[in-house]
N, C-alpha and C positions, 0 to 999 in steps of 0.2 A: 378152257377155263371152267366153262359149267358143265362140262363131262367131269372134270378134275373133283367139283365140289360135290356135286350124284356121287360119283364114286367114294367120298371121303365120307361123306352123310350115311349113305350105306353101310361102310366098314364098322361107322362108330357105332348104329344100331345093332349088326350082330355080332360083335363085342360086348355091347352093354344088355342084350338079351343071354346070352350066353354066361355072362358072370350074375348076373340074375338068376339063373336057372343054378348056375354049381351054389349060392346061398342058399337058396330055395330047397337045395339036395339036403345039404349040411344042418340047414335049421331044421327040416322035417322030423331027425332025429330026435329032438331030444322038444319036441311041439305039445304042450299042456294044452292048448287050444285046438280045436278042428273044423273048418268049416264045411259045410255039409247040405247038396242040393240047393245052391242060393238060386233064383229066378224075379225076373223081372215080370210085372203081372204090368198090363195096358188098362187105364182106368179113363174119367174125364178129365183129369187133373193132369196124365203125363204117364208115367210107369212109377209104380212099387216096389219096393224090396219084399220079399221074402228070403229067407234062409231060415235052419238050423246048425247050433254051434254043439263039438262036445265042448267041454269045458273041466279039466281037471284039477279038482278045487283040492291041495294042497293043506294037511296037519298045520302047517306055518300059517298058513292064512287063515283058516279056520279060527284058529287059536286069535289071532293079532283083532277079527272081527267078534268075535266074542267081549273082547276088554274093550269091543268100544269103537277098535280103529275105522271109518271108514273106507271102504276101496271101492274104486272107479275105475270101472270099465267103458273104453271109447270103442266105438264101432268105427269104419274110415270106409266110404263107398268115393271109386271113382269110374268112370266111364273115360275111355281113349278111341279118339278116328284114327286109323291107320293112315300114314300118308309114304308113298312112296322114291319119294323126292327130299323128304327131309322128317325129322324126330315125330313122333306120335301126336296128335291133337288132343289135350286133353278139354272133357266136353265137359263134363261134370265133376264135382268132388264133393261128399255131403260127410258131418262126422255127430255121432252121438253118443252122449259122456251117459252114462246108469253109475249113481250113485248105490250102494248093498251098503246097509246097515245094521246094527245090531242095535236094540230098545231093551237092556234088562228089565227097566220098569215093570214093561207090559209084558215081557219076553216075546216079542214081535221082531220077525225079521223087515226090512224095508228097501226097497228098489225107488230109484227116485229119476226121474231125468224130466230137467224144464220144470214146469209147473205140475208136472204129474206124476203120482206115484201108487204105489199097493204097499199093502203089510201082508207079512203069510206067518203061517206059523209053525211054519219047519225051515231050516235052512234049505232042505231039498226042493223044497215048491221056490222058492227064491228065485234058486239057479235054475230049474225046468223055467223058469218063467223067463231068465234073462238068457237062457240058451235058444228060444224060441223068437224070431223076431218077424211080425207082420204088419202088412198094409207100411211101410216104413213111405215116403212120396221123398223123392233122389230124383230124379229126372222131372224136368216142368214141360207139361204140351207144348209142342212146337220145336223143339229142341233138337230134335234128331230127324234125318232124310229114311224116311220107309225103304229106300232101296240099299240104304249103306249097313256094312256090318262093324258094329263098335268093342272095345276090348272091355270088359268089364272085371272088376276088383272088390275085393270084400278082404276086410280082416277085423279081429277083434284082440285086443290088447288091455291088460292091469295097467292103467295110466300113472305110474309113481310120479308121473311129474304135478300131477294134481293133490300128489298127500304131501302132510309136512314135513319140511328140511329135516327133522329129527328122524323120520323113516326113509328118507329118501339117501341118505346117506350111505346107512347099513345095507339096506336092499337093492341099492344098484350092484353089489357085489357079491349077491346072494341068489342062489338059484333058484330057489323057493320063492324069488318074489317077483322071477322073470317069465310069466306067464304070461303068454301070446300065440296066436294063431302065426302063421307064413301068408303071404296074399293068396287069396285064390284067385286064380283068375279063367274066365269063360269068354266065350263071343257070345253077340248077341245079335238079333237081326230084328228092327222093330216088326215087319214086315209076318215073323213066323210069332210074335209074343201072345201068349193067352190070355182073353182078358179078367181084367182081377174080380173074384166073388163077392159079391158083398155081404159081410159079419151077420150071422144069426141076431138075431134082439137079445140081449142081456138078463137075465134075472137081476131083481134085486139086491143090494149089498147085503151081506149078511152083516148083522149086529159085532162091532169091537173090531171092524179091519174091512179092508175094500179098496176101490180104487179110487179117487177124486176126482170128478168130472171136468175138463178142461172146456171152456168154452170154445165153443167151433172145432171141438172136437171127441168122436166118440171114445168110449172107456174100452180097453185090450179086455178079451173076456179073460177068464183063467188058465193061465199056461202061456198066455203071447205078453208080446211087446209091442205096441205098434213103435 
């Protein structure tokens, strides 16, 4: 009987990696999103994200964040223990929403997530900035065994479930506004991770835009995300 159930446990896993992999195949083609050397950095705190995203910002969307629309981008990290006996352990799962806005007022672009944000003043520094993600904390000290190796995951997705019903309608059936990455996934071994640098000291905000300093936590210089 528990030969029966190993063996059934088994089957289902490379079945359910195998149809994973042929979506994974089929989405690649037609991927607005890319992710790009992500790494785990070892700190006091536990591990960091790092990565770089491309990101293929779309005339449609362009346009829709110009009049105002805002769009939300969630990031989704998860970490999985390999177990051989039955389904994957999943260890971790952490997800972060980046508000992009448009301010005609000011004619300031805006990135927002949590209590923190920047203004820029080109759409291009926007997206450099939200394509660049560091220092992110996704795994807590003590979490993981230094001899185990873990399965690691990243994606980044246009969240329409977070804009209103009136665009979420139209755009679910639109392909212009289904922009997302495919998971990437790597192993990981705490045991080989580099530990993470820590951030040059900041110059001052410049006059009319910056970033707002969150308490207990430092400010992303130009170009990152933490």
């Amino acid at each position: 009987m528990a030969f029966t159930m190993l063996f059934c446990a088994k089957l289902f896993r490379y079945f359910y990696r195998t149809l994973a992999f042929l979506v994974a195949a089929q989405g690649a083609l037609a991927m607005d999103i890319s992710v790009r050397e992500p790494q785990l950095l070892g700190n006091d705190e536990g591990y960091a994200l790092v990565a770089d995203f491309n990101i293929n910002f779309n005339s449609r969307l362009e346009e829709a964040l110009n009049k105002g629309v805002v769009l939300y981008f969630t990031l989704d990290f998860e970490l999985h223990k390999s177990r051989w006996y039955w389904l994957d352990e999943q260890v971790a799962r952490k997800s972060r929403t980046f508000q992009f806005s448009y301010h005609a007022l000011t004619r300031q672009y805006r990135l927002s997530t949590g209590a923190l944000h920047q203004t820029f003043a080109s759409q291009e520094d926007a997206l450099r900035t939200l394509s660049r993600v560091r220092n992110w904390q996704v795994i807590e000290k003590g979490a993981l065994k230094p001899e185990q190796t873990y399965l690691a995951g990243l994606r980044m997705y246009l969240d329409l479930a977070k804009m209103p019903k009136t665009f979420q309608v139209g755009a679910l059936s639109n392909k212009d506004w289904n922009l997302s990455s495919d998971w990437h996934r790597w192993r990981f071994a705490p045991a080989e991770a580099t530990p993470a640098v820590s951030p040059a000291p900041l110059p001052p905000a410049s006059e009319g835009g910056g970033s707002v300093p969150v308490s207990g936590t430092s400010q992303p210089a130009a170009g990152e995300v933490k």
